[in-house]
Each structure stands twice: as structure tokens, then as C-alpha cells.
N, CA, C and O of each residue as an XYZ file, in Angstrom:
732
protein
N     135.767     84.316    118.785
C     135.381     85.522    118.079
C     136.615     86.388    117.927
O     137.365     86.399    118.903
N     136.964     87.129    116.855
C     137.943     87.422    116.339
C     137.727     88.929    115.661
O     136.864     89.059    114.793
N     138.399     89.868    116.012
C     138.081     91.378    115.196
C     139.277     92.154    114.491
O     139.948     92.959    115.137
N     139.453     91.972    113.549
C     140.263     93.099    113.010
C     140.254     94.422    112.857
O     139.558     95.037    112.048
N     141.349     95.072    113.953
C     140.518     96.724    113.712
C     141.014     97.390    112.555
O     141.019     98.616    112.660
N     141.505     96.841    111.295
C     141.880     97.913    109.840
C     140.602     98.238    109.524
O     139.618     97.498    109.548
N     140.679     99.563    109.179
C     139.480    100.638    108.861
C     138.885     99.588    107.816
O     139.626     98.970    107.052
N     137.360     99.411    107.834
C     137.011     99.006    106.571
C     136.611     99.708    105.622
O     136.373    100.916    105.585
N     136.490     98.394    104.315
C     136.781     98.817    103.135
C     136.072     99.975    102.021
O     134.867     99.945    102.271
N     136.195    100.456    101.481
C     135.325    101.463    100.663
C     134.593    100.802     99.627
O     135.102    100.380     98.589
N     132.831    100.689    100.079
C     132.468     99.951     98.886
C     132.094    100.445     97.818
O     131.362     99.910     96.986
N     132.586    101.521     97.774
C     131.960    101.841     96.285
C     132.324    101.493     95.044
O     132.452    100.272     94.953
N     132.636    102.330     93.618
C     132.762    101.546     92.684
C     132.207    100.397     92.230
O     130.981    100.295     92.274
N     133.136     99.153     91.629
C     133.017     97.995     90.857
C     132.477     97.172     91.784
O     132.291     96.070     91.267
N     132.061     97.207     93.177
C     131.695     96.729     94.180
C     130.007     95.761     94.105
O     129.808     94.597     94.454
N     129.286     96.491     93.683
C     127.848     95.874     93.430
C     127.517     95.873     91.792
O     126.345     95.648     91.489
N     128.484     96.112     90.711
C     128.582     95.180     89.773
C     129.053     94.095     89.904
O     128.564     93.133     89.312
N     130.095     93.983     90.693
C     130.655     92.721     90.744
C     129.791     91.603     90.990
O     129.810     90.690     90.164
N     129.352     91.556     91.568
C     127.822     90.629     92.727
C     126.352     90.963     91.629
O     125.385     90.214     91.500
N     126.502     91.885     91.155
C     125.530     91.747     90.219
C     125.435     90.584     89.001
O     124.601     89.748     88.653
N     126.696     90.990     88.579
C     127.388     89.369     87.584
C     127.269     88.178     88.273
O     126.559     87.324     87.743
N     127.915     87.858     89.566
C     127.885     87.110     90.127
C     126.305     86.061     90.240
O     126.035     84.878     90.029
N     125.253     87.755     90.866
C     124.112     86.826     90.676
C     123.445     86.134     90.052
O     122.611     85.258     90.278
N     124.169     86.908     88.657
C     123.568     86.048     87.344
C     123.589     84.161     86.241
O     123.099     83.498     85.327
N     124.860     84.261     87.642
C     125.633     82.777     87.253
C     124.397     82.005     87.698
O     123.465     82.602     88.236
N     124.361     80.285     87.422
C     123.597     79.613     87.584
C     124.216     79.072     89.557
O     123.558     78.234     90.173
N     125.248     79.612     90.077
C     125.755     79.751     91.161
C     124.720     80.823     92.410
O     124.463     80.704     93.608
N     124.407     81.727     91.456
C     123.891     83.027     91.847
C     122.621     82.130     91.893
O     122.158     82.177     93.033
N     121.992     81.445     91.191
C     120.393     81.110     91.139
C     120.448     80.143     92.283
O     119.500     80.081     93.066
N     121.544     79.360     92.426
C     121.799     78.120     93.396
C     121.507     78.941     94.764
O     120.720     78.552     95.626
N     122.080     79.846     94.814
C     122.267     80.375     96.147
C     121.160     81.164     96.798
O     120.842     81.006     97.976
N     120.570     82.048     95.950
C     119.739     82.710     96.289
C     118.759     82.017     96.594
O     118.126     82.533     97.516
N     118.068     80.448     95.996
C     117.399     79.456     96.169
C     117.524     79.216     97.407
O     116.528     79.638     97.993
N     117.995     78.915     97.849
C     118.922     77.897     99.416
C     118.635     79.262    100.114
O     117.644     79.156    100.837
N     119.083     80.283    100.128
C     118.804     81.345    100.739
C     117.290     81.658    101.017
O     117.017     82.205    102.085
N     116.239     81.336    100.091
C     114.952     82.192     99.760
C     114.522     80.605    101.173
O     113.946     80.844    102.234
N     114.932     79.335    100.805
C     114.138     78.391    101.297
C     114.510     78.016    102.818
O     113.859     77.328    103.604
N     115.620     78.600    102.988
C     116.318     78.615    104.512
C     114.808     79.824    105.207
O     114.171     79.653    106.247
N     114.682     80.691    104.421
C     113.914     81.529    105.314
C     112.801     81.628    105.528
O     112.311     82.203    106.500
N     111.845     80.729    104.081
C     110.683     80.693    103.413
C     110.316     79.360    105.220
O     109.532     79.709    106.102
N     110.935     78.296    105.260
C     110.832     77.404    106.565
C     110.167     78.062    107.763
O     109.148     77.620    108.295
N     110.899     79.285    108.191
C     110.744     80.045    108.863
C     109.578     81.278    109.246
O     108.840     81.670    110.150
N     109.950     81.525    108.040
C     109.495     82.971    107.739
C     108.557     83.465    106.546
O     109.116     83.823    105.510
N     107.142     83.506    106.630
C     106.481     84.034    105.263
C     106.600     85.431    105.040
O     106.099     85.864    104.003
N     106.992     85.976    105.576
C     107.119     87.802    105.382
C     107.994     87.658    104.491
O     108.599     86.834    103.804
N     107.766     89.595    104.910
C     109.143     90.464    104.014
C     110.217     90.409    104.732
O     110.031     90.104    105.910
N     111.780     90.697    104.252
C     112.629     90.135    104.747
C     113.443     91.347    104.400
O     113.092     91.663    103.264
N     114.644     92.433    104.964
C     114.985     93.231    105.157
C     116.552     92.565    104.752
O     117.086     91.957    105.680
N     117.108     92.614    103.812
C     118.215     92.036    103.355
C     119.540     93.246    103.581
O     119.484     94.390    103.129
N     120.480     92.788    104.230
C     121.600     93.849    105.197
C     123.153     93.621    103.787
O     123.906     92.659    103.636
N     123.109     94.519    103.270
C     123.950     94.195    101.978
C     123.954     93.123    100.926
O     124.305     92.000    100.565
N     123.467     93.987    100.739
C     122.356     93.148     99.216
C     123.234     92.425     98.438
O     122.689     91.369     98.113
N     124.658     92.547     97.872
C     125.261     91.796     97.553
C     124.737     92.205     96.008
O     125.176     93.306     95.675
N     123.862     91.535     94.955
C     123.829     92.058     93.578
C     122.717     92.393     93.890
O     122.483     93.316     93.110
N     121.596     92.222     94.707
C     120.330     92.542     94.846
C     119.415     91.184     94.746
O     118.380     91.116     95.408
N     119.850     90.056     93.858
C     118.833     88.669     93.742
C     118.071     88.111     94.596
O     117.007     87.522     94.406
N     118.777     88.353     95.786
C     117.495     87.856     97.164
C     116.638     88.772     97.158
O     115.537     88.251     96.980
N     116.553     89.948     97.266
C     115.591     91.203     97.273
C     114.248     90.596     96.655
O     113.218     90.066     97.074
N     114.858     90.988     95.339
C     113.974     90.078     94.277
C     113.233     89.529     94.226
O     112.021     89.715     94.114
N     114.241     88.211     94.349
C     113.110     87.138     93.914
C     112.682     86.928     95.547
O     111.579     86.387     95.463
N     112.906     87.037     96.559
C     111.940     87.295     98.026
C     110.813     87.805     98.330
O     109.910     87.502     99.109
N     111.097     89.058     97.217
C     109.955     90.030     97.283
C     110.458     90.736     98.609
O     109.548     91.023     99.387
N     111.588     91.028     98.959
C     111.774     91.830    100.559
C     112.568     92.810     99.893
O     112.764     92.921     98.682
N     113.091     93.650    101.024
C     113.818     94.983    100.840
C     115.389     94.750    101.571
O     115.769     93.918    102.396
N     116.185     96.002    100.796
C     117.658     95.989    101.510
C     117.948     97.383    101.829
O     117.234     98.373    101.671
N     119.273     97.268    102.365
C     119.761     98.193    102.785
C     121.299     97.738    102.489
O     121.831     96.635    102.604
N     121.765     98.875    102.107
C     123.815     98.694    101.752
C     124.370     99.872    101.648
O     123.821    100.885    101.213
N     125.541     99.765    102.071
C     126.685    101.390    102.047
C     126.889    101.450    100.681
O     127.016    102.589    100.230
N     126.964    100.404     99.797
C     127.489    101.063     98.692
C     126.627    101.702     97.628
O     125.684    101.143     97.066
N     127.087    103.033     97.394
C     126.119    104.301     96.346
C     125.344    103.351     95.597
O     124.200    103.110     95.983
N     125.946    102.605     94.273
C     125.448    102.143     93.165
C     123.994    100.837     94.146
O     122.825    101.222     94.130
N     124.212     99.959     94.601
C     123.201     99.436     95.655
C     121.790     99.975     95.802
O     120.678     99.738     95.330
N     122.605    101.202     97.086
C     121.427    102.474     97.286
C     120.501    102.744     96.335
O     119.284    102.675     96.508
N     121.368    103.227     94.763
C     120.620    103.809     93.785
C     119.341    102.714     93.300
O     118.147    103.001     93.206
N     120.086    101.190     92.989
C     119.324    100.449     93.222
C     118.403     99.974     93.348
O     117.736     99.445     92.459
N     118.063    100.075     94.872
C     117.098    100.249     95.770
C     116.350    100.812     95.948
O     115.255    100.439     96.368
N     116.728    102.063     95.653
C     115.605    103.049     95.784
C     115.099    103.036     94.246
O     113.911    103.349     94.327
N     115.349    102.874     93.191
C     115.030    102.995     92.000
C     113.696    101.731     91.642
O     112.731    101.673     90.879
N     114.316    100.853     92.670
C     113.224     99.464     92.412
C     112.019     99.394     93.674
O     111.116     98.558     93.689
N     112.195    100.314     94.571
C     111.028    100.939     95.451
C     111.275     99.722     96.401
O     110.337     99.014     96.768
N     112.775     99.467     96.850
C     113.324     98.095     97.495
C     113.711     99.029     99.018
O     113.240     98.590    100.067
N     114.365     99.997     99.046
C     115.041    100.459     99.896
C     114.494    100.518    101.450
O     113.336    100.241    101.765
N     115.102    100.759    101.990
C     114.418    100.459    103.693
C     115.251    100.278    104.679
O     116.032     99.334    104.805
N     115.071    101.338    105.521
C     115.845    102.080    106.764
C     116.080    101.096    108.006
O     115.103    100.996    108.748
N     117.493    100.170    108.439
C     117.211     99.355    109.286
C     116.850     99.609    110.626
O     116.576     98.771    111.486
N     116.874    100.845    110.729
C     116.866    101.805    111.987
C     115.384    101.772    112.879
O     115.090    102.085    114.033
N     114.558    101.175    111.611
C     112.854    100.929    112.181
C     112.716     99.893    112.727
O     111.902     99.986    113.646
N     113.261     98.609    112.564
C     112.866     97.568    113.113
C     112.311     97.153    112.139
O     111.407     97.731    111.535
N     112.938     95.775    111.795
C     111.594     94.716    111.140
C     111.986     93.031    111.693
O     112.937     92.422    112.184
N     110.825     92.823    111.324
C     110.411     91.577    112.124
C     111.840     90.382    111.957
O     112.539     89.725    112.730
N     111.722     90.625    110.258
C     113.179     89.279    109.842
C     113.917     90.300    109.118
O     113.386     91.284    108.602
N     115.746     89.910    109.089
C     116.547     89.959    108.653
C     117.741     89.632    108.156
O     118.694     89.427    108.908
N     117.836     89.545    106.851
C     118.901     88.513    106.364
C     120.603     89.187    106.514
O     120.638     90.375    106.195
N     121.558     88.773    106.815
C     122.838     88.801    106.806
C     123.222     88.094    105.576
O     124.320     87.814    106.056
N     123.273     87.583    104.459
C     123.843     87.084    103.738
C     125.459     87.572    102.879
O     125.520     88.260    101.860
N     126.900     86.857    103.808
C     127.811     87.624    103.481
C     128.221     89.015    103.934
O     129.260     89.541    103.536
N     127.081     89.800    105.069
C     127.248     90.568    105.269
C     127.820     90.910    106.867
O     128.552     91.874    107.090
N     127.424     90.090    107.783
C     127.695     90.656    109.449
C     128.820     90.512    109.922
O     129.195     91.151    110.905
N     129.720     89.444    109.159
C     131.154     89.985    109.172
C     131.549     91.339    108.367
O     132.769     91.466    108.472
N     131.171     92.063    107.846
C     131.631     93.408    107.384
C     131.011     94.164    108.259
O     131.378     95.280    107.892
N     130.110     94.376    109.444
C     129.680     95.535    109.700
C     130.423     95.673    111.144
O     130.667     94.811    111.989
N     130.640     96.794    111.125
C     131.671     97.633    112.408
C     130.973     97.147    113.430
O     131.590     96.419    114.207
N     129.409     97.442    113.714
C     129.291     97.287    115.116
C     127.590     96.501    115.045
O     126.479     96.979    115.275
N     127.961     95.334    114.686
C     126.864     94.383    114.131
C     125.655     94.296    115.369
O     124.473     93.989    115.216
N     126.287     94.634    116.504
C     125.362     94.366    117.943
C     124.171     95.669    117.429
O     123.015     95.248    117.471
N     124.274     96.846    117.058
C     123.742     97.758    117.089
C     122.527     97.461    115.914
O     121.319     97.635    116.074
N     123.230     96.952    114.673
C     121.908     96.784    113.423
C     121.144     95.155    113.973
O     120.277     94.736    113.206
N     121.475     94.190    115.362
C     120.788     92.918    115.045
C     119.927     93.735    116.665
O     119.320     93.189    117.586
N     120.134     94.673    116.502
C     119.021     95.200    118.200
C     117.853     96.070    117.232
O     117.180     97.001    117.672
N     117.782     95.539    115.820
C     116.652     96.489    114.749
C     115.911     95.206    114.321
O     114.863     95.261    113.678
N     116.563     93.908    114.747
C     115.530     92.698    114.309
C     114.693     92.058    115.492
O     115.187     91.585    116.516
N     112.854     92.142    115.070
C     112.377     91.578    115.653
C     112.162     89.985    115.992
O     111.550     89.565    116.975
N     112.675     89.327    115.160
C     112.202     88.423    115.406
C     112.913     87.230    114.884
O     112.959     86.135    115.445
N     113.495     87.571    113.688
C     114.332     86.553    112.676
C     115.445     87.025    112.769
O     115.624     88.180    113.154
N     116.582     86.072    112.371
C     117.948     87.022    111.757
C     118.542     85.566    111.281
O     118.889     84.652    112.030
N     118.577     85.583    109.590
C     119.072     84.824    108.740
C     120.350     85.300    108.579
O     120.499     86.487    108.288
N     121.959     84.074    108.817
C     123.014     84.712    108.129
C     123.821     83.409    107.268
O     123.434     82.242    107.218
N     124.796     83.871    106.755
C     125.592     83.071    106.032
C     127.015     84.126    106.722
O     127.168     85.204    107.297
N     127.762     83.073    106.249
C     129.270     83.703    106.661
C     130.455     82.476    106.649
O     130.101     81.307    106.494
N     131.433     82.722    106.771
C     132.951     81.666    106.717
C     132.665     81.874    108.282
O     132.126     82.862    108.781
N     133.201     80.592    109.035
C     132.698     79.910    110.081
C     134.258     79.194    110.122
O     134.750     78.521    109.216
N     134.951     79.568    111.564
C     135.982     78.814    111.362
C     136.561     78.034    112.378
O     136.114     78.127    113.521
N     137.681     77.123    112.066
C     138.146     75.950    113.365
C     138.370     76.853    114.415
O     137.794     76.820    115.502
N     139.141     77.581    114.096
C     140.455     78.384    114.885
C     140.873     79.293    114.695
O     140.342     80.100    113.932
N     141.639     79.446    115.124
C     142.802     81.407    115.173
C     143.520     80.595    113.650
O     143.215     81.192    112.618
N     143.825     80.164    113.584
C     145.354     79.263    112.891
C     144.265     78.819    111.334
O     144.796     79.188    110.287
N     142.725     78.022    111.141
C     142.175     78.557    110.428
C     142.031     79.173    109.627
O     142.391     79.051    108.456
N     141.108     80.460    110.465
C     140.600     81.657    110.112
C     141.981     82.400    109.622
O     141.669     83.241    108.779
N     143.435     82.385    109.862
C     144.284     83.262    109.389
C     144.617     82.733    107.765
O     144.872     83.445    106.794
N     144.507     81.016    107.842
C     145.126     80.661    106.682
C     144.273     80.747    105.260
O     144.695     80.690    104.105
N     142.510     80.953    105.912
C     141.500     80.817    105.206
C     141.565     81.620    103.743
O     142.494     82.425    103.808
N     141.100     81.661    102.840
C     140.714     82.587    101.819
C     139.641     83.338    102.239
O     139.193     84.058    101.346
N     139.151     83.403    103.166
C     138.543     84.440    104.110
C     138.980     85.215    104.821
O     138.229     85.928    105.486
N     140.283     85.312    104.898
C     140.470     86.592    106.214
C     141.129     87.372    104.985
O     142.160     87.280    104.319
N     139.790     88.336    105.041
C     140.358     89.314    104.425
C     140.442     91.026    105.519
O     139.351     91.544    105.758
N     141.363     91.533    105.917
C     141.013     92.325    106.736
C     140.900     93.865    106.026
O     141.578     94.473    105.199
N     139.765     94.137    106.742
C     139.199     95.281    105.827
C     138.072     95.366    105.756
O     137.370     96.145    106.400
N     137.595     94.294    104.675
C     136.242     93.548    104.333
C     135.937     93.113    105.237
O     135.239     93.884    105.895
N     136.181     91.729    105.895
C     135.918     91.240    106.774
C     136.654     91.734    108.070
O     137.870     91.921    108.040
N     135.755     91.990    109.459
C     135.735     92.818    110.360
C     135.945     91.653    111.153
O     137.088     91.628    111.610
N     135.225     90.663    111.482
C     134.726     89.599    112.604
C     134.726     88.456    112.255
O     133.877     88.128    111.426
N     135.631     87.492    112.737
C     135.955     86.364    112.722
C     135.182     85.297    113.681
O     135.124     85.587    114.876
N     134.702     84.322    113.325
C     134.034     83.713    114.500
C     134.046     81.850    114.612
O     133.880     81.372    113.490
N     134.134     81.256    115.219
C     134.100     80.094    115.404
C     132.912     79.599    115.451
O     132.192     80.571    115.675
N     131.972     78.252    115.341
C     130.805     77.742    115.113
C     130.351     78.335    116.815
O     129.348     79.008    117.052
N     131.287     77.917    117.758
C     130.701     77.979    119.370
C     130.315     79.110    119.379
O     129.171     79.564    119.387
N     132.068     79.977    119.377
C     132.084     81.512    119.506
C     130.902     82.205    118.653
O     130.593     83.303    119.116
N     130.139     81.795    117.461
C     129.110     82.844    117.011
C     128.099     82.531    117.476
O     127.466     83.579    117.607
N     127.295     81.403    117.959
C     125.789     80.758    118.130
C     126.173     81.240    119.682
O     125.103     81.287    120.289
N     127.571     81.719    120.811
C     127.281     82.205    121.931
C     126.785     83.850    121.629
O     125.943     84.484    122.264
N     127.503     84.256    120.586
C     127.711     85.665    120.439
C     125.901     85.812    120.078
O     125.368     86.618    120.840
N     125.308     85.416    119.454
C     124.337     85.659    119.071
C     123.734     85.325    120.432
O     123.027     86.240    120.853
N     123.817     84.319    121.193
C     122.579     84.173    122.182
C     122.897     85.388    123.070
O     121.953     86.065    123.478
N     124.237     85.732    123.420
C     124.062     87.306    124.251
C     123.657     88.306    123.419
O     123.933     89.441    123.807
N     122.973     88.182    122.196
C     122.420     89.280    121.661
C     120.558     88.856    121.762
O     119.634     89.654    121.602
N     120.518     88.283    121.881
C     119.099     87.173    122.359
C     118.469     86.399    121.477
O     117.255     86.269    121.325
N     119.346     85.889    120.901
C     118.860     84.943    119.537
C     119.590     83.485    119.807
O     120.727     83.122    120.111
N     118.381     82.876    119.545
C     118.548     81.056    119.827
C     118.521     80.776    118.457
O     117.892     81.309    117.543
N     119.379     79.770    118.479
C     119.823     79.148    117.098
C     118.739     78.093    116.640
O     118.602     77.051    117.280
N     117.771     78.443    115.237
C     116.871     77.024    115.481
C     117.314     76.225    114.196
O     116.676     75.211    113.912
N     118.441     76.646    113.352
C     118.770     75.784    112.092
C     120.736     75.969    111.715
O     121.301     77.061    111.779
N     120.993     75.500    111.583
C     122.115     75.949    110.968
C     122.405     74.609    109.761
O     122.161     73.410    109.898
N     122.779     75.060    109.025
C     122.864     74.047    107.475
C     124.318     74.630    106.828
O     124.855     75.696    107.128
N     124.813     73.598    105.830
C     125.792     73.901    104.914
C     125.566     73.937    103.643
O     126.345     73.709    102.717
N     124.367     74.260    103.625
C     123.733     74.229    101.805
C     125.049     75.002    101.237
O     125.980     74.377    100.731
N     125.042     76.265    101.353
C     126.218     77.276    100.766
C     127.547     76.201    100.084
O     127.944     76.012     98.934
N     127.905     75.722    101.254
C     129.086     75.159    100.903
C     129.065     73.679     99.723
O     129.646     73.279     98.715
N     127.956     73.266    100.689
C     127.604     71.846     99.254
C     127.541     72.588     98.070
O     128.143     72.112     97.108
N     126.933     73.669     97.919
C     126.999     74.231     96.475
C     127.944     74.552     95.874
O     127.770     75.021     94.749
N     129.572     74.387     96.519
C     130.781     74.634     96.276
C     131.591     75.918     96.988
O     132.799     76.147     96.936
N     130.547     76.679     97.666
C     131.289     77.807     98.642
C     131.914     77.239     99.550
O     131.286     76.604    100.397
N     133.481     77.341     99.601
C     134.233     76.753    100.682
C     133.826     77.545    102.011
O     133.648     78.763    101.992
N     133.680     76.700    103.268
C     133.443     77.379    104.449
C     132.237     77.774    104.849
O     132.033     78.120    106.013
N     131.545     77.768    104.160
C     130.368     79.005    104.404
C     129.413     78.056    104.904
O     129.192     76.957    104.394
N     128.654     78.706    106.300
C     127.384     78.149    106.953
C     126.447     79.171    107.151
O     126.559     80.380    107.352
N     125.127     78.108    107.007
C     123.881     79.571    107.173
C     123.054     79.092    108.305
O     122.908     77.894    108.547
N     122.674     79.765    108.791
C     121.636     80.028    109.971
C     120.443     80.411    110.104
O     119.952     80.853    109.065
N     119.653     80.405    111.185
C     118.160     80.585    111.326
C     118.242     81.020    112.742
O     118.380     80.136    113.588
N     118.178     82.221    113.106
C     118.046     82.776    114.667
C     116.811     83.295    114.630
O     116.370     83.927    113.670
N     115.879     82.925    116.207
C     115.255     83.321    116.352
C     115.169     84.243    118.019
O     115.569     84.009    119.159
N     114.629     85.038    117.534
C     114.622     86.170    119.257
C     114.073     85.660    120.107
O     112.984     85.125    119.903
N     114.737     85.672    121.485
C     113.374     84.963    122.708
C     113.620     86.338    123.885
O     114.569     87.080    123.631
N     113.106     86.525    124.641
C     113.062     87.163    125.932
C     112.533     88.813    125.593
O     112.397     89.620    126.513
């Protein structure tokens, strides 16, 4: 596990257009798919999505998000999506997101029960530096396959899936997960 302390990044602006386009690619439909069915296995609820990215999981999930960046927010609240992680809900998706958040222990002690993520997953120190992933700023937390499935069980989540759909779809690196809470 790996942390960069440069202040992170300011998401505002061109930030959730960007990912908005994005979602629209037939990439964007690939993903959000693999995403909806990683959780659908799991999980028939609503699903509390932690930086929405363009918003497409929201969506087509039928669940709600939460994100720092303004345009997002507006979003969200405009599509009657929005929702405070601070309450607790049962499942929650990370997609792309729990490497950006400062102090990730604090928003996965708001999930009851689920916690879906995706993220770059790496060999090593040597890796993770050479990756097209270390971006520092953006990305906060670096983690190894061991180093994250331990990090998560001292947060009390047992690993019951992990897959590389993401990456078969052509995302270099990227693995997704299925945690579930015990104790």
C-alpha cells in the first residue's frame, strides 16, 4: 500500500464532462455493463455510487451518487440521484474512485454491507511508479493485489469476487471487486 501526500486534485471544471463523453463511447456501455453485473450477482438494491465518473452507472442501476465535483453535484441533484454518504447504505460502488479519496477508511465505515471497486492494482513499488497510473494528485493510494484485499479485511470486508472484466475490455491494469462486511 502506497500514499502520495501531493494535495489532491481540483475537480472541477472539464472534469465530469470529460467522463460524460467517455460514457457515451460503446467503451462506456462495455463498462458500465460489467460494472451493473459484478453487482447485480451480489446485490439487488440501490447502490450508492462514490464518484460518479459521467453518471452511467447511476443510471442505468437505478442507484444514487455522491462526487466533489460542482458540475456532478448539479447533476445529481437535478436527476433526484444525489445522496449523503454520511447515512450509511447497505452497498457501495468505488468505481475509479477509492484511490482518489484522502481518507477512504472514513467513507467505507458508511457501507453496510457491500463495497464494489475497480482500480489499477499493482506488482510493485517499481510498477506502480512506471504505470500510466501513478498519477499523483488524482491518485492518492497505491495498492498491491495482497496489500488491498489485507487493507480492506482490516476495514472488515472479505473479498468474495475479484475479476478482470475492466481490463479484458482493454483497460490496462484495472481489477474489480466484490467485498462483503462480516463482524
Amino acid at each position: 500500500m502506497g500514499f502520495h501526500p501531493r494535495q489532491p486534485m481540483d475537480y472541477s471544471g472539464e472534469y465530469f464532462e470529460k467522463y460524460r463523453k467517455l460514457d457515451a463511447t460503446p467503451m462506456g456501455e462495455a463498462l458500465t455493463k460489467a460494472r451493473i453485473d459484478l453487482v447485480r450477482k451480489f446485490f439487488p438494491g440501490e447502490v450508492l455510487d462514490i464518484g460518479i465518473g459521467g453518471g452511467r452507472f447511476v443510471t442505468e442501476s437505478g442507484g444514487f451518487g455522491f462526487d466533489v465535483n460542482p458540475e456532478a453535484l448539479a447533476w445529481l441533484r437535478a436527476n433526484g440521484r444525489y445522496r449523503n454518504p454520511c447515512f450509511g447504505w447497505d452497498a457501495m460502488s468505488f468505481w475509479d474512485s477509492l484511490e482518489h479519496i484522502p481518507d477512504p477508511e472514513l467513507v467505507l465505515r458508511s457501507v453496510g454491507d457491500w463495497a464494489f471497486v475497480s482500480m489499477p492494482i499493482y506488482k510493485d513499488q517499481a510498477d506502480c511508479l512506471k504505470s500510466k497510473h501513478f498519477k499523483p494528485g488524482e491518485h492518492i493510494w497505491y495498492w498491491t493485489l495482497d496489500g488491498f484485499v489485507s487493507w480492506m479485511d482490516r476495514q472488515s470486508f472479505e473479498l468474495r469476487e475479484i475479476n478482470h472484466a475492466e481490463s479484458e475490455l482493454g483497460r490496462e491494469g484495472i481489477t474489480s471487486f466484490a467485498f462483503r462486511r462480516y463482524g
